[in-house]
MARMAR-620667 format. One record per residue (C-alpha): residue in one letter; x, y, z; residue number from 0. Coordinates in steps of 0.001 Angstrom, whole numbers, plus 524288, in hexadecimal, padded with zeros to 5 digits. Example, Ala and Ser with C-alpha at 12.3 -4.5 7.8 and 13.67 -1.06 7.14 Angstrom:
2
<atom aa="A" c1="8300C" c2="7EE6C" c3="81E78" i="0"/>
<atom aa="S" c1="83566" c2="7FBDC" c3="81BE4" i="1"/>
end
This chain:
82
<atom aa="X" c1="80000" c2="80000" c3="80000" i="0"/>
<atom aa="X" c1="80B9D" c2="80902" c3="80184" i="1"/>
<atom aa="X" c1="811BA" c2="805FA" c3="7F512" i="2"/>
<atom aa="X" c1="8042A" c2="809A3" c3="7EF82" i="3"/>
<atom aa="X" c1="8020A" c2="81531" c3="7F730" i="4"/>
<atom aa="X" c1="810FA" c2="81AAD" c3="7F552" i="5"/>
<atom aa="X" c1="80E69" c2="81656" c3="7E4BB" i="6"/>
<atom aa="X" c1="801D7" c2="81DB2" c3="7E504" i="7"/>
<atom aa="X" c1="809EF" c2="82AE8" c3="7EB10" i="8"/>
<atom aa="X" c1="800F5" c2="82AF0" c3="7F70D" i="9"/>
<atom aa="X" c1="80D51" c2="829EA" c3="80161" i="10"/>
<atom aa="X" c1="81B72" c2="82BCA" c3="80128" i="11"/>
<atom aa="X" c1="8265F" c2="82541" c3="80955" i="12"/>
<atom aa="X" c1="82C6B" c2="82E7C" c3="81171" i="13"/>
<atom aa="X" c1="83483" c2="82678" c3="819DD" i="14"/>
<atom aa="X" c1="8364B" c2="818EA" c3="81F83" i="15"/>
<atom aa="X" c1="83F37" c2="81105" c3="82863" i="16"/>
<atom aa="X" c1="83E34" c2="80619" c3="81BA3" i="17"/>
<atom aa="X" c1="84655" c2="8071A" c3="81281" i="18"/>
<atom aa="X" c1="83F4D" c2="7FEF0" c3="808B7" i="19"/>
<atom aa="X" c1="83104" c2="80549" c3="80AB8" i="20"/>
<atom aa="X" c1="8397D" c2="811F0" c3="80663" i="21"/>
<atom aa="X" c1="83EEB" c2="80BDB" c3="7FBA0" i="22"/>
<atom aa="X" c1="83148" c2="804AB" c3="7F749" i="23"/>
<atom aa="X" c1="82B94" c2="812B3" c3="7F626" i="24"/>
<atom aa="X" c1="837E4" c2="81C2B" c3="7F15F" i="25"/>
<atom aa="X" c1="83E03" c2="81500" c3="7E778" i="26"/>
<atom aa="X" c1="83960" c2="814CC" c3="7D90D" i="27"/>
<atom aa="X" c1="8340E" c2="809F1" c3="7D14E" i="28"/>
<atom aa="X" c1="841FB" c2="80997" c3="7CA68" i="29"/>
<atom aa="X" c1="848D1" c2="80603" c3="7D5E3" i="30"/>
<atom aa="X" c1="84098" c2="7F9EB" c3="7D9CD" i="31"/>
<atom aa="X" c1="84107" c2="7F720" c3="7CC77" i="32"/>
<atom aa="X" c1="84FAD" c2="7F5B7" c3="7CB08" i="33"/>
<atom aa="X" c1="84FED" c2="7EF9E" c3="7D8B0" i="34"/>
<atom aa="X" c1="84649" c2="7E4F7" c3="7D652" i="35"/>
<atom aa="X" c1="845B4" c2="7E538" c3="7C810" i="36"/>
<atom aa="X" c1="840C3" c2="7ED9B" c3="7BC9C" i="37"/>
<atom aa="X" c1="833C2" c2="7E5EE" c3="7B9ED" i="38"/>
<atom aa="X" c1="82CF9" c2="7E90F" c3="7C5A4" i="39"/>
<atom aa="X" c1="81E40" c2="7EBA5" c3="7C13A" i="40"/>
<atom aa="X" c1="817AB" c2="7F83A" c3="7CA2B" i="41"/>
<atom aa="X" c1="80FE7" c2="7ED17" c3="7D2A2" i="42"/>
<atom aa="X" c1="81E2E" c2="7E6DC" c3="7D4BE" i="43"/>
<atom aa="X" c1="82353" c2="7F4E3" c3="7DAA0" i="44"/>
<atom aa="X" c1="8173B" c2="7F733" c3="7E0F0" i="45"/>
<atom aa="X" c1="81B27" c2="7E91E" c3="7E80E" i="46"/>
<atom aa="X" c1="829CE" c2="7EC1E" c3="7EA34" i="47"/>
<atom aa="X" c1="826AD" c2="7F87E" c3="7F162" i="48"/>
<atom aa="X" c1="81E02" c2="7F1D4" c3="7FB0D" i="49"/>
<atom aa="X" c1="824E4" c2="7E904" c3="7FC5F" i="50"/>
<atom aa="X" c1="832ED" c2="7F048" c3="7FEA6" i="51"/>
<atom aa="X" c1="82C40" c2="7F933" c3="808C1" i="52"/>
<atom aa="X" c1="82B78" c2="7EC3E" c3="81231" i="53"/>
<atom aa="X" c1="83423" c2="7E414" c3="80B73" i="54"/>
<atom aa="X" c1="839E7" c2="7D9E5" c3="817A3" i="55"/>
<atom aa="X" c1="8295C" c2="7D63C" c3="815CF" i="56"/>
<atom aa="X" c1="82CB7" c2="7CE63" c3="8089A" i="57"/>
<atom aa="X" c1="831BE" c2="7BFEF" c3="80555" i="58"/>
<atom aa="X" c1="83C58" c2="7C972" c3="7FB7D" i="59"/>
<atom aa="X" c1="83F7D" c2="7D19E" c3="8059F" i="60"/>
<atom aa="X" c1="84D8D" c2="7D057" c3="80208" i="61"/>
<atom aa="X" c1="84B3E" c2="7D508" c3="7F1D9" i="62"/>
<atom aa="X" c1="84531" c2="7DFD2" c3="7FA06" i="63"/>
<atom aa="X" c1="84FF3" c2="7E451" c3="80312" i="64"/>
<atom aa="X" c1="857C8" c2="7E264" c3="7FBC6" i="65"/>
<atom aa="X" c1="85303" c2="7EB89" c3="7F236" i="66"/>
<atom aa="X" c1="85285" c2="7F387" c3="7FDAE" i="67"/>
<atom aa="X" c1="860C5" c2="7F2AC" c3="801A3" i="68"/>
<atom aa="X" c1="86518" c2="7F4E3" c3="7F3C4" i="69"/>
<atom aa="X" c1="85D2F" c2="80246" c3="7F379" i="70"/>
<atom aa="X" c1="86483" c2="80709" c3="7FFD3" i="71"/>
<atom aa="X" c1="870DD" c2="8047B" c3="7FBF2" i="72"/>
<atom aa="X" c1="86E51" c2="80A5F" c3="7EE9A" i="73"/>
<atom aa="X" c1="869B9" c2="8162D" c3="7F3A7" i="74"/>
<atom aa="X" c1="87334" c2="81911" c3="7FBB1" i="75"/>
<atom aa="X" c1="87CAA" c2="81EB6" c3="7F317" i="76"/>
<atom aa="X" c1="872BD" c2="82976" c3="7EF38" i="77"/>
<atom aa="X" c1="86CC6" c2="82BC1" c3="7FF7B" i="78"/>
<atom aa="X" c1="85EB1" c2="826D1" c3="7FB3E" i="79"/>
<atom aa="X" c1="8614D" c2="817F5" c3="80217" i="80"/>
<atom aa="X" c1="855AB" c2="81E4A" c3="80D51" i="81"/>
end
């Protein structure tokens, strides 16, 4: 319901002590695509995001922090890893 609420422009994330719910709803479609691969359909983002904002709830929790860890360490080198 948040994914579909934050898609719809109704709320914005302004903070949270998770790093993947802030990366489920600040990055861009491009970067989950290139993370989890480019033929993601909308309903498969839609999906991801949920799912990345409580990932350790998920039998591929580990695809998902990964993913997770990756980000950080990526963004890092530019001061956008939080």
């Amino acid at each position: 319901m948040l994914v579909k609420m934050w898609k719809d422009g109704y709320i914005k994330l302004f903070s949270t002590n998770n790093l993947g719910a802030k990366y489920a709803f600040s990055l861009d479609d491009a970067a989950f695509r290139a993370g989890f691969g480019g033929t993601l359909s909308d309903d498969d983002l839609f999906f991801l995001r949920a799912k990345l904002s409580i990932a350790r709830f998920f039998p591929d929790s580990q695809t998902l922090l990964n993913f997770i860890a990756t980000t950080f360490t990526q963004r890092l080198n530019n001061g956008l890893a939080i």
